[in-house]
C-alpha positions as CSV (number, residue, x, y, z in Angstrom):
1,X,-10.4,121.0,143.7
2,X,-11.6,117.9,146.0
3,X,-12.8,114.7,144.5
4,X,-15.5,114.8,146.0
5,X,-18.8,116.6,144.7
6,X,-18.0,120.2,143.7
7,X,-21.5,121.0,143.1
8,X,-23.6,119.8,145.9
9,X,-24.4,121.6,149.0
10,X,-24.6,118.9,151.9
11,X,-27.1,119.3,154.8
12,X,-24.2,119.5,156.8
13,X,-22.4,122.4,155.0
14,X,-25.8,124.3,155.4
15,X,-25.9,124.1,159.2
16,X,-22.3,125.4,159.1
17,X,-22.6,129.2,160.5
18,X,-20.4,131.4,159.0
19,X,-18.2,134.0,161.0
20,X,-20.4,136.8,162.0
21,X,-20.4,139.7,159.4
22,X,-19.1,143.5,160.2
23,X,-21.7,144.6,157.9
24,X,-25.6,144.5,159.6
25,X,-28.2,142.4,157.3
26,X,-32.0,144.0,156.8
27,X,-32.8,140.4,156.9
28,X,-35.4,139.0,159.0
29,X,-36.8,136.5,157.2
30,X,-36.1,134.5,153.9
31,X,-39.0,133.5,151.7
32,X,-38.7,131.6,148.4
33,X,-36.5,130.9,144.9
34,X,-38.7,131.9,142.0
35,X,-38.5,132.3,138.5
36,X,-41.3,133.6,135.7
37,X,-43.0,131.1,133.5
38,X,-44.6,131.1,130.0
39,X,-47.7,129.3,131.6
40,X,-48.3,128.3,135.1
41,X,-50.6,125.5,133.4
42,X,-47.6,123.8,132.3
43,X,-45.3,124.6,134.7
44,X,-46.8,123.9,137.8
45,X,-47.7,120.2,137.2
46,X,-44.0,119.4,136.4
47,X,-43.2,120.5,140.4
48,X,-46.1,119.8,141.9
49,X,-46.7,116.2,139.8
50,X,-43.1,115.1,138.9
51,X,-41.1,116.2,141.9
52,X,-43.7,116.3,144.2
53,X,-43.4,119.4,145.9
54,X,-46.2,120.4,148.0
55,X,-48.8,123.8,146.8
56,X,-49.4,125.9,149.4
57,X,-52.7,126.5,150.6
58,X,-56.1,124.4,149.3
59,X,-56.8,125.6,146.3
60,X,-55.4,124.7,143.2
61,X,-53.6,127.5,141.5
62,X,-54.2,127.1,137.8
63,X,-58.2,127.5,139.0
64,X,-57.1,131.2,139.8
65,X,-57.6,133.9,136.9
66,X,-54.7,136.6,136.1
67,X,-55.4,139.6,137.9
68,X,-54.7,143.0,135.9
69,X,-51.7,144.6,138.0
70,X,-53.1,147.7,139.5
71,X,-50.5,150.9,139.5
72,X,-48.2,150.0,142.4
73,X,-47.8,146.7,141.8
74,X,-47.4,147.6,137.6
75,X,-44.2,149.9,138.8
76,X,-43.1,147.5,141.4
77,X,-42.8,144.6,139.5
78,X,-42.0,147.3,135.9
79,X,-44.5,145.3,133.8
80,X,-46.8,148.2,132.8
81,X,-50.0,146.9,133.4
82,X,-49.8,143.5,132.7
83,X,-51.6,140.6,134.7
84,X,-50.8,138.2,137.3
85,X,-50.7,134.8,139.2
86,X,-48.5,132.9,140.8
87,X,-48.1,129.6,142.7
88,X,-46.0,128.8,145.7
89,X,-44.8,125.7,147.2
90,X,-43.6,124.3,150.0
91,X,-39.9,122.6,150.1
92,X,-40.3,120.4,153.2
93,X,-37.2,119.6,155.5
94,X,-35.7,123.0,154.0
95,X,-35.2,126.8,154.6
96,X,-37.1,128.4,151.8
97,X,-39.8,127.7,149.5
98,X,-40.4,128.1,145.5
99,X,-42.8,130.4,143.6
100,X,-43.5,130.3,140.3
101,X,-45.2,133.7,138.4
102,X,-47.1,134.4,135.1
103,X,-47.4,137.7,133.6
104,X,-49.2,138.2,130.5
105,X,-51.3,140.7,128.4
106,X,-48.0,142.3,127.5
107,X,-44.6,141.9,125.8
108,X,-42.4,139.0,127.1
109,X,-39.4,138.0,126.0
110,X,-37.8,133.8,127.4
111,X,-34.8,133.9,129.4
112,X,-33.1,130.5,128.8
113,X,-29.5,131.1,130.1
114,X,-27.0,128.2,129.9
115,X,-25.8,127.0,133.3
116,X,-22.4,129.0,133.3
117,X,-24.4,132.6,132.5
118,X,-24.2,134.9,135.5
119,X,-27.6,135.5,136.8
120,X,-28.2,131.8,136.2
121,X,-29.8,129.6,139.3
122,X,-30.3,126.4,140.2
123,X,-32.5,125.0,142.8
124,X,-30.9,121.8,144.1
125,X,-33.3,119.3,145.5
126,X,-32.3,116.7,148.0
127,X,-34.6,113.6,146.9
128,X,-34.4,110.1,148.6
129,X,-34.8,107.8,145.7
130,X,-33.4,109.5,142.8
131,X,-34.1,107.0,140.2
132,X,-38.0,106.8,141.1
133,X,-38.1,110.9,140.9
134,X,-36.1,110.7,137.4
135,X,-38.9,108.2,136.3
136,X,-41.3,110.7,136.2
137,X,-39.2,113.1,135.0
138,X,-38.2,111.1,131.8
139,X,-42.2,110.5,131.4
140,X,-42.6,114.2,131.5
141,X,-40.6,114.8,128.6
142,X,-38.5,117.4,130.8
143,X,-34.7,118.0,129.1
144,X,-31.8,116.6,130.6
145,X,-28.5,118.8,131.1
146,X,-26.4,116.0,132.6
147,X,-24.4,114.1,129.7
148,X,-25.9,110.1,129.2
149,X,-28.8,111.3,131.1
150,X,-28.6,109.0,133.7
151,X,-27.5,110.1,137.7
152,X,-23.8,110.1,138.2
153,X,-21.9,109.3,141.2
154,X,-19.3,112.3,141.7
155,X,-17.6,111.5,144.8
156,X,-14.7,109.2,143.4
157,X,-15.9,107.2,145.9
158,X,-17.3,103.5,144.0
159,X,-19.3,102.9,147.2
160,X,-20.7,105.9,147.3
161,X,-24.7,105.9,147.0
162,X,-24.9,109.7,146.5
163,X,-26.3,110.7,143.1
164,X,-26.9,114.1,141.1
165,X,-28.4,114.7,138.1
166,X,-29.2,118.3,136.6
167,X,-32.3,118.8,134.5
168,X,-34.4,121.8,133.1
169,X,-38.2,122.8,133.9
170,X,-40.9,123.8,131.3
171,X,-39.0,127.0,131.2
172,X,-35.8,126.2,131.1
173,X,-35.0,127.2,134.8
174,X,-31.8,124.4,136.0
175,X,-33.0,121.9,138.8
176,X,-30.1,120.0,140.3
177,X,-31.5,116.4,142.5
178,X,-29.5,114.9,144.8
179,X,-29.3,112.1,146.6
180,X,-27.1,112.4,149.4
181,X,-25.5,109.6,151.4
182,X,-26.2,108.6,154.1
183,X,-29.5,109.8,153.9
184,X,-30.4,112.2,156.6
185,X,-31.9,110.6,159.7
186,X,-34.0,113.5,160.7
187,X,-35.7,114.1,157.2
188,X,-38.9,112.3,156.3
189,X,-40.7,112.4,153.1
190,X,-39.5,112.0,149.8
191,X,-38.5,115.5,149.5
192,X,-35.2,115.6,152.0
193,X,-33.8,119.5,151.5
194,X,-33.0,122.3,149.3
195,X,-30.4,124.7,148.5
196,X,-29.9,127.4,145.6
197,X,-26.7,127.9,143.3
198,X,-26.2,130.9,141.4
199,X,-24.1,131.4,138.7
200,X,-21.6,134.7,139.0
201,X,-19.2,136.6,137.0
202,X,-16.5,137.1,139.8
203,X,-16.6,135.8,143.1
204,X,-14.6,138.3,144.8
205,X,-16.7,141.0,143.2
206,X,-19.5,139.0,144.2
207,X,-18.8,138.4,147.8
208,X,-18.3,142.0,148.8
209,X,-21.4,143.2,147.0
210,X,-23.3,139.9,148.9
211,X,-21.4,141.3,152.5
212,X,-22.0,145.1,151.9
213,X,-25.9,144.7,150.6
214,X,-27.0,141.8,152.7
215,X,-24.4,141.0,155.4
216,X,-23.7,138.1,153.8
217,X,-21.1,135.4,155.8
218,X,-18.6,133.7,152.9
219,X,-16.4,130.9,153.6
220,X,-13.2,130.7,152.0
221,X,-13.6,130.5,148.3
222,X,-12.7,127.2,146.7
223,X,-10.0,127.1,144.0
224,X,-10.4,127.6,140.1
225,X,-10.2,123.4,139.3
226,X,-12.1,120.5,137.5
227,X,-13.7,117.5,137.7
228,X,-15.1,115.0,134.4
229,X,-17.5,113.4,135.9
230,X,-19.2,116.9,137.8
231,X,-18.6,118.6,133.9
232,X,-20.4,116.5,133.0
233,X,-23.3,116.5,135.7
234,X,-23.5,120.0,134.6
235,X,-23.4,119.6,131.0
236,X,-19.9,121.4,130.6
237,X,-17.0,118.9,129.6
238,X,-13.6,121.1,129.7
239,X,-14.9,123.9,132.2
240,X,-13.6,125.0,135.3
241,X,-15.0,126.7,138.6
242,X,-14.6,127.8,141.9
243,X,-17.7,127.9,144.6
244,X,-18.2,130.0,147.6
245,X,-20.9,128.7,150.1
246,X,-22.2,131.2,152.6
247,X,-25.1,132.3,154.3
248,X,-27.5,135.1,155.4
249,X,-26.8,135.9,159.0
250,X,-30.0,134.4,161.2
251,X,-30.6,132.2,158.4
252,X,-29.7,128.4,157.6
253,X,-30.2,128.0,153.8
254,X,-26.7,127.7,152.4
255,X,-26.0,129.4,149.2
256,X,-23.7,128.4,146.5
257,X,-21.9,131.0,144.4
258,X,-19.9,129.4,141.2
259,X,-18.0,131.2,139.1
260,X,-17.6,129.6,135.9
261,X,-14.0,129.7,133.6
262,X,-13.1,128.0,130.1
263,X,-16.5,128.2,128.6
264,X,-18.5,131.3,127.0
265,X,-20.6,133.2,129.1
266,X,-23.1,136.1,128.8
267,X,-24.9,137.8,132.2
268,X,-28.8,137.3,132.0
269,X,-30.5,139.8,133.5
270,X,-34.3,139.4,132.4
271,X,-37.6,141.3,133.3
272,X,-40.0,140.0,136.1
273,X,-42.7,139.5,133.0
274,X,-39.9,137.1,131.3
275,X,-40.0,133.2,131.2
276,X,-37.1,131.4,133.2
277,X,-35.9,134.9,134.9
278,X,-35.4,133.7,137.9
279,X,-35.3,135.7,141.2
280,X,-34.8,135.4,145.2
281,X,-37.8,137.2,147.8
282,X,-36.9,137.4,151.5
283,X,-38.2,140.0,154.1
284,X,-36.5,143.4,155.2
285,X,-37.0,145.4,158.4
286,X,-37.3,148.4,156.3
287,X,-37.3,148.4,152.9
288,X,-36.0,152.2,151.8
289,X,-32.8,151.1,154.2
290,X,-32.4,147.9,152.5
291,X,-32.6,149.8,149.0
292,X,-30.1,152.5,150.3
293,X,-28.0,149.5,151.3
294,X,-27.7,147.3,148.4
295,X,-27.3,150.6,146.1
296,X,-24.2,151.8,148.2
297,X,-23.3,148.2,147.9
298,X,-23.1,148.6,144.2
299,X,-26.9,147.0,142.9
300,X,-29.5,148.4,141.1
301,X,-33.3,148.9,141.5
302,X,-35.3,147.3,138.4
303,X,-39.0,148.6,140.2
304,X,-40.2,151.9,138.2
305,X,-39.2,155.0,139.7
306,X,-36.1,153.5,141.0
307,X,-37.2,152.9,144.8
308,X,-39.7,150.6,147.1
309,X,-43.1,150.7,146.7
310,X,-44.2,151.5,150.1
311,X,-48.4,151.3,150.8
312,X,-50.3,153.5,153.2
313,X,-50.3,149.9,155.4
314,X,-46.8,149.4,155.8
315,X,-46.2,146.6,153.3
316,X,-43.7,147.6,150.9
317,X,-42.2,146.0,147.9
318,X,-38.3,146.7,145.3
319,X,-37.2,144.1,142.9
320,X,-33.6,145.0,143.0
321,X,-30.7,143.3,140.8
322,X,-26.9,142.0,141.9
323,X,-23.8,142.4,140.1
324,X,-24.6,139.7,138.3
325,X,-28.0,141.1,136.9
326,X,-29.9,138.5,139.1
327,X,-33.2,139.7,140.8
328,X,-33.8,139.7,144.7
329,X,-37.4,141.1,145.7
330,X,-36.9,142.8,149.2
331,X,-40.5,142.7,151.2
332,X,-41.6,144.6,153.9
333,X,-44.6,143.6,156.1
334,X,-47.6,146.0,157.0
335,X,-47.6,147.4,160.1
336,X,-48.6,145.5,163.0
């Protein structure tokens, strides 16, 4: 493996376009990263007041009520009649947002996997200061994944300014920050970027599934290797990985698939009611084709009843899962 950061997706790697796939996407549109927590009232301060990530809309989303889940949305999401709300933000200077959910009036069982776990993910932030984002994140109490707690230079590089450190939410869900050098000229703000990392079983098996369900355009997958200081970024002295970066055709977020080798690892593969089960939305042409798709492809369908919830509107909803037990909502808009 290179010296240099084996972790961190650049903002030059993301604009990288990878060869056109053979197989066509049901993509049109992606939308955001989002995992399930215990209680938006503690999780959404840590995002919106410690990393500073913008809400969407006016209104301040712990002021909204759970909603009881009314039958479609009860087998769409397989939570049985449990209520709802969520939050959303906005990640600027990058290709997707975050949503955070809350079910409850039902059974719910935490998801806390370790980094390695298949079905893991990791929202990497792109900050500008790191050290005055990690100052609020010390004072929020959050835990630290990245050994001596402190940001780590993992270039090899001693005049490097880039800096990562990996740390957990309320729920446990991983959040990687980076500081990248130089600092990109075109981003303003604090907030300079985003990508997502998700932790796989195999990344060959991975990579087809990812081509055949989703069209999915993988560059050449790095070899099984090491590095002590990026072990211990990630909390993992002694592992070993390999990463594939791709990307959804029409789309600019790069994704980073890591397979994980040396340490123990067990899939996660959590409910959409569960704390820390994390999952990815994005928007389909048509969502019985995308189902048909990712099932030929080799995924499942977690909704109730085993296919899309389609409305007399249009609008049309599947939680499916991966190979590696993650979950990917697929949406489909109302007619126009």
């Amino acid at each position: 493996m290179p010296s240099t950061t084996l972790l961190t997706i650049s903002v030059a790697a993301s604009l990288v376009a990878g060869i056109a796939s053979a197989q066509t996407t049901p993509v049109v549109q992606l939308q955001n990263l989002a995992h399930t927590t215990e209680s938006l009232d503690k999780t959404v301060p840590f995002y919106r007041d410690v990393l500073a990530l913008p809400v969407n809309g006016a209104r301040d989303p712990l002021t909204q009520q759970p909603q009881k889940l009314d039958e479609d949305m009860s087998k769409f999401t397989a939570t049985k009649g449990m209520s709802f709300r969520a939050a959303t933000f906005r990640i600027p200077n990058a290709a997707i947002g975050f949503e955070l959910t809350e079910f409850t009036g039902g059974s719910r069982k935490p998801v806390r996997p370790n980094i390695q776990d298949p079905g893991a993910a990791t929202l990497a932030l792109q900050v500008r200061d790191i050290e005055k984002v990690m100052a609020k994140v010390k004072a929020s109490g959050a835990p630290i994944v990245t050994i001596g707690g402190a940001p780590v230079n993992p270039t090899g590089n001693p005049n490097s300014k880039l800096r990562e450190i990996v740390v957990r939410d309320p729920d446990g869900f991983f959040v990687e920050l980076q500081q990248p050098d130089p600092l990109p000229a075109s981003a303003t703000g604090d907030i300079l970027g985003a990508s997502v990392q998700f932790s796989i079983e195999d990344s060959a098996k991975t990579v087809a599934f990812l081509r055949d369900a989703i069209g999915f355009n993988a560059r050449a997958t790095g070899a099984l290797g090491t590095n002590a200081v990026v072990a211990n970024l990630i909390g993992l002295p002694g592992a070993q990985w390999r990463i594939t970066h791709g990307s959804i055709p029409g789309t600019t977020l790069d994704f980073g698939l890591i397979e994980y080798s040396g340490v123990p690892r067990a899939k996660v593969a959590g409910g959409a009611e569960d704390p820390g089960s994390p999952a990815f939305t994005m928007v389909v042409r048509d969502v019985n084709a995308a189902v048909d798709q990712w099932k030929k492809a080799g995924g499942t369908v977690a909704t109730t009843g085993g296919k899309a919830i389609v409305r007399a509107n249009g609008a049309g909803n599947v939680f499916v899962r991966d190979v590696n037990g993650l979950m990917w909502e697929l949406i489909q808009r109302a007619a126009q």
